[in-house]
C-alpha positions as CSV (number, residue, x, y, z in Angstrom):
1,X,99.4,130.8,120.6
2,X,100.4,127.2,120.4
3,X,98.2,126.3,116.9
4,X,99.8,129.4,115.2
5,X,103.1,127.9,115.3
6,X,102.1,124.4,114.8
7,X,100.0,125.6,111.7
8,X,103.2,127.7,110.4
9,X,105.9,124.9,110.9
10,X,102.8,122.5,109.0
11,X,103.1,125.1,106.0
12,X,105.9,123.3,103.5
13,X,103.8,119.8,103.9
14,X,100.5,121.1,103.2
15,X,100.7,123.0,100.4
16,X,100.0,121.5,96.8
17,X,97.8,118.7,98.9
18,X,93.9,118.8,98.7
19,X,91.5,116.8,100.9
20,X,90.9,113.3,99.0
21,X,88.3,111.9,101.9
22,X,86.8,112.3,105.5
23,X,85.1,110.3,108.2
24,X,83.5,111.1,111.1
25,X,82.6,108.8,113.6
26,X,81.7,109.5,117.4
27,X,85.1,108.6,118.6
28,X,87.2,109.4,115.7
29,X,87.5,111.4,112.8
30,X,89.3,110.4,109.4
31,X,91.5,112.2,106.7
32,X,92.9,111.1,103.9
33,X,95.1,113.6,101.4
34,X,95.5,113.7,97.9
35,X,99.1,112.2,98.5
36,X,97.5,109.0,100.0
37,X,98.6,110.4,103.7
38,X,95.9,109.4,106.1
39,X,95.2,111.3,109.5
40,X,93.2,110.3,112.5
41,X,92.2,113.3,115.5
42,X,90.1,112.3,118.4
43,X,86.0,113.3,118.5
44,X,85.3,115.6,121.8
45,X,81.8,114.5,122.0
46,X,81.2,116.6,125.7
47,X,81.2,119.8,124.7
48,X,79.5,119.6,121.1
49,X,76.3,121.3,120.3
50,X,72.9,120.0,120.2
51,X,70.6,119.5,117.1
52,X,70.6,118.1,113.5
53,X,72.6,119.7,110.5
54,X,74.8,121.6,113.0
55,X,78.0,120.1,111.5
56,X,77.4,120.7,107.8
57,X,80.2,121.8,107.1
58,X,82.1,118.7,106.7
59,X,80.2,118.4,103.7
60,X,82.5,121.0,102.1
61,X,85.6,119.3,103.0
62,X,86.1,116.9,100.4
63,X,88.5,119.2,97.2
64,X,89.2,121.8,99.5
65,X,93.4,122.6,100.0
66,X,95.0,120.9,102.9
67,X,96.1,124.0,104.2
68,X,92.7,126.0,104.1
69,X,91.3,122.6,106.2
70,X,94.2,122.6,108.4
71,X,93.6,126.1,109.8
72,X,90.6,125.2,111.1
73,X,92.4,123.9,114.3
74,X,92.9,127.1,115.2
75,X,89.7,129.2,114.0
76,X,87.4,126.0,114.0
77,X,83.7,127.6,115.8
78,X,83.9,124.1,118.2
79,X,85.3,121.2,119.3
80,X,84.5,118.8,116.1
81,X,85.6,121.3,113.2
82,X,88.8,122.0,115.1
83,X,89.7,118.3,115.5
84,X,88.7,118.0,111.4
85,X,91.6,120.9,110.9
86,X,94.2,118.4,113.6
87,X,93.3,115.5,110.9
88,X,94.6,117.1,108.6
89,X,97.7,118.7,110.0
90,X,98.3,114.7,111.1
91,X,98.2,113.3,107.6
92,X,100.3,116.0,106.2
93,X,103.1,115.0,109.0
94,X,103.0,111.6,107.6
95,X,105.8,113.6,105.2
96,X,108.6,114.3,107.6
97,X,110.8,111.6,108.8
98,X,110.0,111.1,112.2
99,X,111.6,108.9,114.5
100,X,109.7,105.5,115.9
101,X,108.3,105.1,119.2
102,X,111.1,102.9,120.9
103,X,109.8,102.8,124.1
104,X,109.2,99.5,126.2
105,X,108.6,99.4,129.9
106,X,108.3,103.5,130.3
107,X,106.1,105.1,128.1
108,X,106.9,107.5,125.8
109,X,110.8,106.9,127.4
110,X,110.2,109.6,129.9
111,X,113.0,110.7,131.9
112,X,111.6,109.1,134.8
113,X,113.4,109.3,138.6
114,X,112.7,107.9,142.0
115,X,109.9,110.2,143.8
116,X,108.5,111.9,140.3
117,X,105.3,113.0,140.7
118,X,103.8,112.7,137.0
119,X,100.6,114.4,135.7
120,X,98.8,113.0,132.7
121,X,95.8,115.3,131.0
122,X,93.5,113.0,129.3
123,X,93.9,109.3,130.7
124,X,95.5,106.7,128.4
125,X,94.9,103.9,130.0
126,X,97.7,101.9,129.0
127,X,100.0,104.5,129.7
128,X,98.7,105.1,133.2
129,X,98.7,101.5,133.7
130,X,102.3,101.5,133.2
131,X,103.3,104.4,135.2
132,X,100.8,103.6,138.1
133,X,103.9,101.4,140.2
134,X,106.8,103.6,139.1
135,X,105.4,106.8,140.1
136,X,103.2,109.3,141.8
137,X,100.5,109.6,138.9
138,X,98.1,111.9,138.8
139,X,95.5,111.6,136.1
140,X,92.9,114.7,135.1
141,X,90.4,114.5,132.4
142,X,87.6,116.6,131.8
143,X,85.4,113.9,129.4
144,X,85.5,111.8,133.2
145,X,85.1,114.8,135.1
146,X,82.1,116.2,133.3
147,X,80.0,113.0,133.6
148,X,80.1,112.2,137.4
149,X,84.0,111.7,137.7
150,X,86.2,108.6,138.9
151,X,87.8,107.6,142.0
152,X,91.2,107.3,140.3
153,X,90.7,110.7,138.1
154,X,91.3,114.1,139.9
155,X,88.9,117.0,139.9
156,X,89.9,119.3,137.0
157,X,89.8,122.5,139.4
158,X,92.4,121.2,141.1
159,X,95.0,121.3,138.3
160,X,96.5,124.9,139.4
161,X,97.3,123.9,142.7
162,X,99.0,120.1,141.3
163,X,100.0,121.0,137.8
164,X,103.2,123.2,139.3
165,X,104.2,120.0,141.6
166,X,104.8,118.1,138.9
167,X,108.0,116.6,137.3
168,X,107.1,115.2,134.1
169,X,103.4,115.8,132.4
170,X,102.1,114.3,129.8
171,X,99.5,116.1,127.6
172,X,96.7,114.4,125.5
173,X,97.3,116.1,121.7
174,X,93.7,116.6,122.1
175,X,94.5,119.8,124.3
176,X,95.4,121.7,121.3
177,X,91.7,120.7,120.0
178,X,90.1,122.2,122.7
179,X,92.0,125.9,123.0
180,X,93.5,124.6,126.5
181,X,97.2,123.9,126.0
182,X,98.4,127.7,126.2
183,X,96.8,127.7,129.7
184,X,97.7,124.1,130.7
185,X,101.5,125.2,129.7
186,X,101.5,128.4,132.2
187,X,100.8,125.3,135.4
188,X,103.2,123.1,134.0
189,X,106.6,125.5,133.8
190,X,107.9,123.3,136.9
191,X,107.9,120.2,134.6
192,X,111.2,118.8,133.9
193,X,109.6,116.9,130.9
194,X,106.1,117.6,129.1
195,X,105.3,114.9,126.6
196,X,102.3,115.7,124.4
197,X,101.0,112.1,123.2
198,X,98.3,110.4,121.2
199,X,97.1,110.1,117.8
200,X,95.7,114.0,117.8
201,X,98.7,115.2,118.6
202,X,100.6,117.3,115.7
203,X,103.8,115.8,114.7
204,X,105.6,119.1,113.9
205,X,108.8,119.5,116.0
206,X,109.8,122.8,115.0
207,X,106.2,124.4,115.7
208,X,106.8,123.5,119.5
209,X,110.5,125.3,119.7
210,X,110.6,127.6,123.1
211,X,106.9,126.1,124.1
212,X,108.3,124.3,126.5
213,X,106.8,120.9,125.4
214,X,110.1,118.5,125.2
215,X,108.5,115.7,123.3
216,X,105.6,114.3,120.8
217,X,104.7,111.1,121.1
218,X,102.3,110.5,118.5
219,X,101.0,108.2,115.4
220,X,101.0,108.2,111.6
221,X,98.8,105.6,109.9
222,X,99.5,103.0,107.5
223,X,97.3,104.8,104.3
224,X,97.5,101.4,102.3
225,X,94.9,100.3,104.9
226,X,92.7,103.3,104.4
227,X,89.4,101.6,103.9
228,X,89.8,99.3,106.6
229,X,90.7,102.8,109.2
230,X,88.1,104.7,107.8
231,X,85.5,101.4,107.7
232,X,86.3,100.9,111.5
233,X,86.1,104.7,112.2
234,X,82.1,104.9,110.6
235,X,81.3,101.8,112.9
236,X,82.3,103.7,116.5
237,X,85.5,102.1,117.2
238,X,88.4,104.1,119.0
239,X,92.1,104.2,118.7
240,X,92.6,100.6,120.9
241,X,90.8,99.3,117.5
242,X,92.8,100.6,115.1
243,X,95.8,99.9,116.6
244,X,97.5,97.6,114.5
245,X,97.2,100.2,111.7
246,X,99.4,102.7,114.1
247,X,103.0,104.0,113.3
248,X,104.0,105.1,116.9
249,X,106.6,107.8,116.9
250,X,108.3,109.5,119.6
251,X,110.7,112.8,118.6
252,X,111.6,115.8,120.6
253,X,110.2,119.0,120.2
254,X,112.1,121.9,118.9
C-alpha cells in the first residue's frame, strides 16, 4: 500500500517531534509541531459520520508524538482522523528541502503534448481552468458527484473505462485520505505522467519510488503565520483563502 511507504520514508522527520496544536474546521484541518512546522490536509465532509462527540478523539491529539499521529493516515477509522494523520505527515515535510513550484502557464509543468487527453481526480479549479484550452480535460470528483453532479464533472463510474486513455493524470493528495489511490493507480498505468497535487498531498519523494506517481505538487506553510492559518481555518475558509500563506513546491517522485 501507498500510506505504508509514504509513512516509512516520513520516519527520519517525525521522530523526536510531538503535536504542539490542531484545528479543525469544515474545510480544513490544522497542525502545528513542536518544531514550529505547520501542516494543512483537506476535510472530506461527504462521507463523515453523523452525530455529536463522534470525533473525540482529536481531543487526544495535542502531546502525543508526531509519528504515533501520523499513522493515523493509514489506520485512521474514517475520513476526518485520517486526514488529521496527512496534517501531520505535511508539517513534518516542511524539513526536507524541496524544490519550488516554478510553474507558469502549465500547471504543475506537466509534460504536456498536442492531443493529451488529461484526467484530473478532485477538481482544482484553477488548474482545470488552465488546462481546459490546451487539452482534452477530463475532471472526476466524488464530493460533486455525490451531491447531484455537474455538467463539466464526469460520473465517477466511468473512471475504468477513461482512466487507461489517459496521458497525464493528476491526483488530488486527498486520494491517499480516502484509501482510493492504490486503486486509482491500477486505471492510470497508461499515464505518461501522474502528478499528485494539493496541500494534502505528502511531500515525501522517496515513499512514492516504483508507484508510478512521477511528481508531487504540493504546499508547505509559512509557520511564522500560524495564528493567522489556524484563525482562518476555525472560521470555514479553504485553501483559495490561505493562499498567500502557501509555499508551492513541485519535486519528482522517487
Amino acid at each position: 500500500m501507498l500510506m505504508k511507504r509514504i509513512l516509512a520514508s516520513a520516519q527520519p522527520v517525525l521522530e523526536g517531534k510531538t503535536v504542539k496544536d490542531l484545528v479543525v474546521g469544515i474545510s480544513l484541518i490544522g497542525i502545528q509541531l513542536s518544531d514550529g512546522n505547520v501542516g494543512i490536509a483537506y476535510v472530506l465532509r461527504d462521507r463523515l459520520p453523523n452525530g455529536c462527540s463522534v470525533f473525540s478523539y482529536g481531543a487526544e491529539v495535542c502531546g502525543k508524538p508526531a509519528a504515533e499521529i501520523a499513522k493515523w493516515a493509514l489506520s485512521g477509522g474514517e475520513d476526518l482522523q485520517r486526514a488529521i494523520g496527512t496534517a501531520v505527515l505535511t508539517a513534518a515535510s516542511a524539513s526536507l528541502p524541496l524544490e519550488d513550484d516554478t510553474s507558469t502557464n502549465i500547471p504543475f509543468n506537466l509534460d504536456l503534448r498536442q492531443g493529451d487527453t488529461v484526467a484530473m481526480i478532485g477538481c482544482i479549479r484553477p488548474v482545470a481552468e488552465k488546462l481546459a484550452d490546451q487539452c482534452r480535460l477530463i475532471i472526476f470528483d466524488e464530493g460533486v458527484s455525490l451531491h447531484g453532479g455537474d455538467p463539466e464533472i464526469c460520473p465517477m463510474e466511468r473512471q475504468p473505462e477513461l482512466l487507461p486513455q489517459c496521458d497525464i493524470v493528476i491526483l488530488s493528495g486527498t486520494t491517499t485520505i480516502n484509501g482510493t489511490i492504490d486503486h486509482l493507480m491500477e486505471l492510470c498505468k497508461n499515464a505518461r505522467q501522474v502528478v499528485m497535487a494539493g496541500p494534502s498531498t505528502p511531500m515525501y519523494p522517496q515513499g512514492f519510488k516504483g508507484t508510478g506517481i512521477t511528481n508531487l505538487a504540493g504546499a508547505l506553510w509559512d509557520g511564522e503565520k500560524k495564528e493567522e492559518i489556524f484563525h482562518a481555518i476555525s472560521l470555514g475558509c479553504g485553501v483559495s483563502e490561505l493562499g498567500k500563506y502557501m509555499i508551492k513546491k513541485n519535486v519528482k517522485a522517487g
